[in-house]
Structures are given as C-alpha cells and as structure tokens.
N, CA, C and O atoms as a GROMACS GRO file, in nm:
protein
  312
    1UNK      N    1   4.984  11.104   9.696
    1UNK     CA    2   5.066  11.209   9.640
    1UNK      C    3   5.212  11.162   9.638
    1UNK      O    4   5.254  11.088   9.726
    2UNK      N    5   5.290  11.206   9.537
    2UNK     CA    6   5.416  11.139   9.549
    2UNK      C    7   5.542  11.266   9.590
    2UNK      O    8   5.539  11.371   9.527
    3UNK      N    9   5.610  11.252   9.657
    3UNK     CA   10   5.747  11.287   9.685
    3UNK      C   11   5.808  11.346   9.580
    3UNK      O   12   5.785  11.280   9.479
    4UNK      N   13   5.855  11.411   9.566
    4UNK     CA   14   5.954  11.492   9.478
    4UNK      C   15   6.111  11.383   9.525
    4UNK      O   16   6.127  11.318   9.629
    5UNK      N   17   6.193  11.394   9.424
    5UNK     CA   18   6.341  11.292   9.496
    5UNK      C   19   6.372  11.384   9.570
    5UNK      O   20   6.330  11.500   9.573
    6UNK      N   21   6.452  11.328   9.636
    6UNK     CA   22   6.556  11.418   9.754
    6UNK      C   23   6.687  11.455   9.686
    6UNK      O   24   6.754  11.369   9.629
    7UNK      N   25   6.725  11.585   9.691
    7UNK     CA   26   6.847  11.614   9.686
    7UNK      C   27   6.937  11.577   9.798
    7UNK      O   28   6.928  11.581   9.921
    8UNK      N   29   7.045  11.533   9.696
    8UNK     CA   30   7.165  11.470   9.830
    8UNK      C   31   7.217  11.618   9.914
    8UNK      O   32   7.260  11.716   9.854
    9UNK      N   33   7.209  11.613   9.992
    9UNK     CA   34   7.257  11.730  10.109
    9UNK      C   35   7.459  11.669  10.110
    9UNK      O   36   7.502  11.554  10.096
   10UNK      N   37   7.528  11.788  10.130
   10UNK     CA   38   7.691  11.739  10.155
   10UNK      C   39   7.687  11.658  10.254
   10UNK      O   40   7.795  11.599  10.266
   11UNK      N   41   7.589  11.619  10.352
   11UNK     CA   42   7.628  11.510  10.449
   11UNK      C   43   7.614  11.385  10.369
   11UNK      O   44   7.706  11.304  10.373
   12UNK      N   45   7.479  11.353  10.279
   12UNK     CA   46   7.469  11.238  10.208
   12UNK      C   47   7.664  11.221  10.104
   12UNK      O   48   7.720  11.111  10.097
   13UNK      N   49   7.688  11.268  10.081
   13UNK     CA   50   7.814  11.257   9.933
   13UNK      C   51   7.932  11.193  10.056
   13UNK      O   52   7.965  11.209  10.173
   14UNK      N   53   7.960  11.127   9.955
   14UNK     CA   54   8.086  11.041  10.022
   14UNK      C   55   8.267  11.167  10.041
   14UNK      O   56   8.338  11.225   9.960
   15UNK      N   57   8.267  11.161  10.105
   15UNK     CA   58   8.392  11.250  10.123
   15UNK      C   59   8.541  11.213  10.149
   15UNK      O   60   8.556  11.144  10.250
   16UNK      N   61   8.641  11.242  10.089
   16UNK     CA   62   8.771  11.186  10.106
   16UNK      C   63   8.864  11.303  10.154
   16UNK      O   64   8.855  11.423  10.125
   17UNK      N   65   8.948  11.243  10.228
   17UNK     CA   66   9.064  11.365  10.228
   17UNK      C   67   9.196  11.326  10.179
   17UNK      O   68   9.241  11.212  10.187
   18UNK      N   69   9.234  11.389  10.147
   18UNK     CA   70   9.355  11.415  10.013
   18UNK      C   71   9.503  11.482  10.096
   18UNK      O   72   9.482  11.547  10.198
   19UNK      N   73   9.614  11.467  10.060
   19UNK     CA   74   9.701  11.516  10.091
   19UNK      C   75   9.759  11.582   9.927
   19UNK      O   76   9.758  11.516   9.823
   20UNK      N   77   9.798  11.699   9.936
   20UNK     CA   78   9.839  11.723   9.811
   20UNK      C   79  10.013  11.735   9.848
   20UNK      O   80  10.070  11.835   9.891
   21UNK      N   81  10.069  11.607   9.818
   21UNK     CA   82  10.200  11.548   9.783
   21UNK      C   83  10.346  11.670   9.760
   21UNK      O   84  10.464  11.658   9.796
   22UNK      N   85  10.279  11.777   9.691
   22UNK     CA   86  10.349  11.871   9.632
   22UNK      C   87  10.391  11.994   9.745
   22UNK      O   88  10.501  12.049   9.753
   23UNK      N   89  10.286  12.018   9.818
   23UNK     CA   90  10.275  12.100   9.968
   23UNK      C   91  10.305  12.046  10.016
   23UNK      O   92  10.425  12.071  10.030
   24UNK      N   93  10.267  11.930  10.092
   24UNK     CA   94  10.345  11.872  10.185
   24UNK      C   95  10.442  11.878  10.224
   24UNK      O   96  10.524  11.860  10.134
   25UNK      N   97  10.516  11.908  10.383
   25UNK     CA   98  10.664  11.926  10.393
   25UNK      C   99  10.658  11.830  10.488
   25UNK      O  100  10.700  11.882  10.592
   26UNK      N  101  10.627  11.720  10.508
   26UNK     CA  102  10.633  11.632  10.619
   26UNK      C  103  10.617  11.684  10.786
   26UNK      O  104  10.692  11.618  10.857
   27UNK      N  105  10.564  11.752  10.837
   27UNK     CA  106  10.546  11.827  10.950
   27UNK      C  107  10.450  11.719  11.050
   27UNK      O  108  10.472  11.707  11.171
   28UNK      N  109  10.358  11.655  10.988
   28UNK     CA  110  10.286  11.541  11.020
   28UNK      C  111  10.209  11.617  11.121
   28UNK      O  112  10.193  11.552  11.224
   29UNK      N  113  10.179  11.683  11.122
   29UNK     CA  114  10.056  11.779  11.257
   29UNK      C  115   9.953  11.689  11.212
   29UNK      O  116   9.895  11.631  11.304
   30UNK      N  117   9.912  11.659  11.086
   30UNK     CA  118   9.803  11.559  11.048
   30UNK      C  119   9.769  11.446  11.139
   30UNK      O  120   9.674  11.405  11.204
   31UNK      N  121   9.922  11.408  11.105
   31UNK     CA  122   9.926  11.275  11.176
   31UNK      C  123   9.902  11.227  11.371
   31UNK      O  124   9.855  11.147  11.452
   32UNK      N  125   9.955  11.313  11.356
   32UNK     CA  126   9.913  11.395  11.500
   32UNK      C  127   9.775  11.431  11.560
   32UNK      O  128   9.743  11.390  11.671
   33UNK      N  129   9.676  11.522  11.470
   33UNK     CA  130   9.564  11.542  11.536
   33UNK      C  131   9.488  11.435  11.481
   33UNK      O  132   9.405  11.383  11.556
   34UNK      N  133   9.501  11.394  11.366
   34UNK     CA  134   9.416  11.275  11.333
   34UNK      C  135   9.450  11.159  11.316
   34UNK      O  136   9.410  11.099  11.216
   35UNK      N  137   9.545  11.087  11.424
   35UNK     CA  138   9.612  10.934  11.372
   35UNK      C  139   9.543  10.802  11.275
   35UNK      O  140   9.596  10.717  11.205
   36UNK      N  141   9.351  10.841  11.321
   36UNK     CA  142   9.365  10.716  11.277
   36UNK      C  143   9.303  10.715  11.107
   36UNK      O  144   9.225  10.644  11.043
   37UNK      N  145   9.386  10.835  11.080
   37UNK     CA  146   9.306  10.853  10.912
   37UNK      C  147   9.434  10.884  10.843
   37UNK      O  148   9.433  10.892  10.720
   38UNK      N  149   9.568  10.906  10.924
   38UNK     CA  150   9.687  10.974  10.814
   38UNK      C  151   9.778  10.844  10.891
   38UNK      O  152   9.773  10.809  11.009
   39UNK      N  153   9.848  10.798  10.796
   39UNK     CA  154   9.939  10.721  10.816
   39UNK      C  155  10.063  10.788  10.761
   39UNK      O  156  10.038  10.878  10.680
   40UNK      N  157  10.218  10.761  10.790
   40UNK     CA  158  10.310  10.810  10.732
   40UNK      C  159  10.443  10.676  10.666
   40UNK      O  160  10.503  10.574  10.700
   41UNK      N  161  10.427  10.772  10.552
   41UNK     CA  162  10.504  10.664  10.434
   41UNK      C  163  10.644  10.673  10.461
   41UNK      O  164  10.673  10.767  10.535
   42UNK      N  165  10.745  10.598  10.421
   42UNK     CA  166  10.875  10.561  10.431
   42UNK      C  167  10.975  10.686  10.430
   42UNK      O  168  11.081  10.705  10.490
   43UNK      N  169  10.882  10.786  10.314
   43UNK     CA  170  10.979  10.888  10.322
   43UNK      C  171  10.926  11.021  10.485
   43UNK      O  172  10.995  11.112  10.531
   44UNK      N  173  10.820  10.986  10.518
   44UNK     CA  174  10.833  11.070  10.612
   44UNK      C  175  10.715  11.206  10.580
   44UNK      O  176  10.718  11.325  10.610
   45UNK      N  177  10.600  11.108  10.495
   45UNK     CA  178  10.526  11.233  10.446
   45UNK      C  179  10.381  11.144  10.482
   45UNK      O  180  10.369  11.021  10.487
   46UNK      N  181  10.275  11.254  10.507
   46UNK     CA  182  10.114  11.174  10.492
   46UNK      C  183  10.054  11.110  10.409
   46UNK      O  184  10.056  11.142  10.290
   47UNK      N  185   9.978  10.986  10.464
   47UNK     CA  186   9.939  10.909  10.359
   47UNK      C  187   9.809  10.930  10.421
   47UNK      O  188   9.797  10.947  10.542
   48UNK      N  189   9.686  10.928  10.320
   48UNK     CA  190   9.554  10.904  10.392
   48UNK      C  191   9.540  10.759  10.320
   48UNK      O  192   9.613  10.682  10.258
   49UNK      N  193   9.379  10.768  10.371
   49UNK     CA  194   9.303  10.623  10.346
   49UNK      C  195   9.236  10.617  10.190
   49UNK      O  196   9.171  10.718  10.162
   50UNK      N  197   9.240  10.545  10.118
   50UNK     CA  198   9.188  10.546   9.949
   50UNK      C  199   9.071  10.472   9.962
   50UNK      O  200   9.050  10.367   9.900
   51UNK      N  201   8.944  10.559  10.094
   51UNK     CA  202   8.843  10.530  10.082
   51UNK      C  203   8.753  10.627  10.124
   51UNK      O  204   8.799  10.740  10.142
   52UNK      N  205   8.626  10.605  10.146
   52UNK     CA  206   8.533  10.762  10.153
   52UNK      C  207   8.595  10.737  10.320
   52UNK      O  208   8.656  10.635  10.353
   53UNK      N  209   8.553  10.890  10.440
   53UNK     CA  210   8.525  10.903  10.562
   53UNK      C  211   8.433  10.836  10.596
   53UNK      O  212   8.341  10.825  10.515
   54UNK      N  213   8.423  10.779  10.701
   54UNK     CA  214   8.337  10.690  10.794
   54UNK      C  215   8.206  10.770  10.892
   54UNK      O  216   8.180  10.737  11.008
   55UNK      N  217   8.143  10.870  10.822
   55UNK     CA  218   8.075  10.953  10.928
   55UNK      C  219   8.121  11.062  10.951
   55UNK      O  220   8.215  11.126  10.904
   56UNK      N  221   8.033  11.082  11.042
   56UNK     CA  222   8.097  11.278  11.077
   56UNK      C  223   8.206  11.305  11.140
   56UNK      O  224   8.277  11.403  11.118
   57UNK      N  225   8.239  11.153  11.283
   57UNK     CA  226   8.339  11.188  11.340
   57UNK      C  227   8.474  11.183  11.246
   57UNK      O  228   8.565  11.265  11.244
   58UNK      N  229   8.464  11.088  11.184
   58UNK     CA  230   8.629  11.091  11.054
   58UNK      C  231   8.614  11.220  11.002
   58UNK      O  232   8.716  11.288  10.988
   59UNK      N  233   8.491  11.274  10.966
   59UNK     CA  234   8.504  11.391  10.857
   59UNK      C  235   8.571  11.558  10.971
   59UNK      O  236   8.649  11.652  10.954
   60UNK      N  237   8.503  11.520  11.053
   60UNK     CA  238   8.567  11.641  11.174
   60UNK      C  239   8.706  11.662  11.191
   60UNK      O  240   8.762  11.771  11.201
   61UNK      N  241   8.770  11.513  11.195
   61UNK     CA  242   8.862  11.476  11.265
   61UNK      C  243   8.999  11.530  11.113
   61UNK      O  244   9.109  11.583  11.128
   62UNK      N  245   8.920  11.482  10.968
   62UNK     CA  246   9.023  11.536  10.888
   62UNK      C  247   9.011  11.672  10.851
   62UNK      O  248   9.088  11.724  10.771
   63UNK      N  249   8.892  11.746  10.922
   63UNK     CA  250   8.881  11.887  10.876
   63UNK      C  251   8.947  11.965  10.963
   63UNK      O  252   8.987  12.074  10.923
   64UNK      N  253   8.971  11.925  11.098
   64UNK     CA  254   9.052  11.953  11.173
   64UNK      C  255   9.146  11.945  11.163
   64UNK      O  256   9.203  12.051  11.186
   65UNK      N  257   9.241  11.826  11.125
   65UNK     CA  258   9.383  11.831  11.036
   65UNK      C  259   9.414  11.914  10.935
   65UNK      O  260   9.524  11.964  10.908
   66UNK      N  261   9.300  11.927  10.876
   66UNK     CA  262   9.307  12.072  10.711
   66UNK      C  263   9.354  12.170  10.779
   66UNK      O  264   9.464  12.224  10.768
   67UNK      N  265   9.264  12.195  10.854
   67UNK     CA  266   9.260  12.362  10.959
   67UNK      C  267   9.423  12.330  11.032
   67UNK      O  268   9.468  12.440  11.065
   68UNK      N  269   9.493  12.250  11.056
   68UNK     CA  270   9.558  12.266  11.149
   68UNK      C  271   9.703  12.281  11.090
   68UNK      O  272   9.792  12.341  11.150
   69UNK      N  273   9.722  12.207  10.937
   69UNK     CA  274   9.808  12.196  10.875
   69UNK      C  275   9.906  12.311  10.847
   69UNK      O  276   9.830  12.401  10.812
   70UNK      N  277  10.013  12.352  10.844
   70UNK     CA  278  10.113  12.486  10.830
   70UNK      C  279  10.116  12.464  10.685
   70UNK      O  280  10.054  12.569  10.665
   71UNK      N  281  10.131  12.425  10.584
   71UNK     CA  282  10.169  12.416  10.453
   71UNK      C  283  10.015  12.424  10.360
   71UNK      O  284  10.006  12.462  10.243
   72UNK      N  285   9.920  12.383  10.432
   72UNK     CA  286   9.777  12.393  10.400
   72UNK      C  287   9.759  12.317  10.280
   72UNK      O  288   9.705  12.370  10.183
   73UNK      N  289   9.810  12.168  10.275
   73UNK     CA  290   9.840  12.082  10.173
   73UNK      C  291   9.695  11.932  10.178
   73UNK      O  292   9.677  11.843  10.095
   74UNK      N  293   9.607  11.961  10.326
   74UNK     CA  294   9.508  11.851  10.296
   74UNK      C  295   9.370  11.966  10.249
   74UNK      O  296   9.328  12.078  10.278
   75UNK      N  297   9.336  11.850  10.160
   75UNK     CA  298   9.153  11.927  10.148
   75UNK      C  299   9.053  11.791  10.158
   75UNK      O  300   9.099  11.680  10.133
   76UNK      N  301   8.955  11.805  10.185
   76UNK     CA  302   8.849  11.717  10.178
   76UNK      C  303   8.764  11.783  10.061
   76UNK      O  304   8.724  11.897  10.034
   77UNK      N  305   8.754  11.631   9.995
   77UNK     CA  306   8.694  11.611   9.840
   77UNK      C  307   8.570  11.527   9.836
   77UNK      O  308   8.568  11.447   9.929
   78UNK      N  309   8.481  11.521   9.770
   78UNK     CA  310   8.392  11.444   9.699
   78UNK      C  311   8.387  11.314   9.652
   78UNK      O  312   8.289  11.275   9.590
   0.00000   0.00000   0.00000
C-alpha cells in the first residue's frame, strides 16, 4: 500500500527572522536576549543572519526576541 506524501508541518519550513529596519529604534533588547542571531550594524541598529534558523533552539531564541522587542519591529518568516 502506498503512503499518501506528507504535508510539511511549520516545524519542517525553513524559518528566518527579519528585523523590519523602519521600526526599529535601536534599543537592541534583541541583541541582548538573543546574541547569537542579532548582530549590530555601525549605525547602532539589528542585523540578523541571511540564513534559515538552525532548529528549534535558534527559532525559540528569535521568538523570544519578537516577544521581547518594545517597537515590535522583528517577525519570523518563511
């Protein structure tokens, strides 16, 4: 008998987190709860990584920065 395909579940999809540039007020709480995914650029604002999350713990770690943010300027994307 054969298998039906699998639907990708949101854990399978590659996930990124985003800083939206425009919100941002440089407050860096990001940078702070999640060092090793937000880096900060010359002017003093978040930079993430321009690659998918590494697992659940990266994905926690930037959803926790979302949640933690005052300007509410990161989201995690697709």
């Amino acid at each position: 008998m054969k298998r039906a395909p699998r639907t990708p579940s949101e854990k399978d999809q590659p996930v990124r987190v985003k800083v939206n540039s425009e919100q941002c007020q440089g407050h860096l709480v990001c940078a702070f709860k999640a060092a090793e995914l937000f880096d900060v650029d010359d002017r003093g604002y978040a930079v993430t990584p321009d690659r998918p999350l590494a697992g659940e713990a990266e994905v926690a770690m930037a959803r926790d920065a979302a949640n933690f943010c005052p300007e509410r300027a990161i989201e995690l994307v697709p």
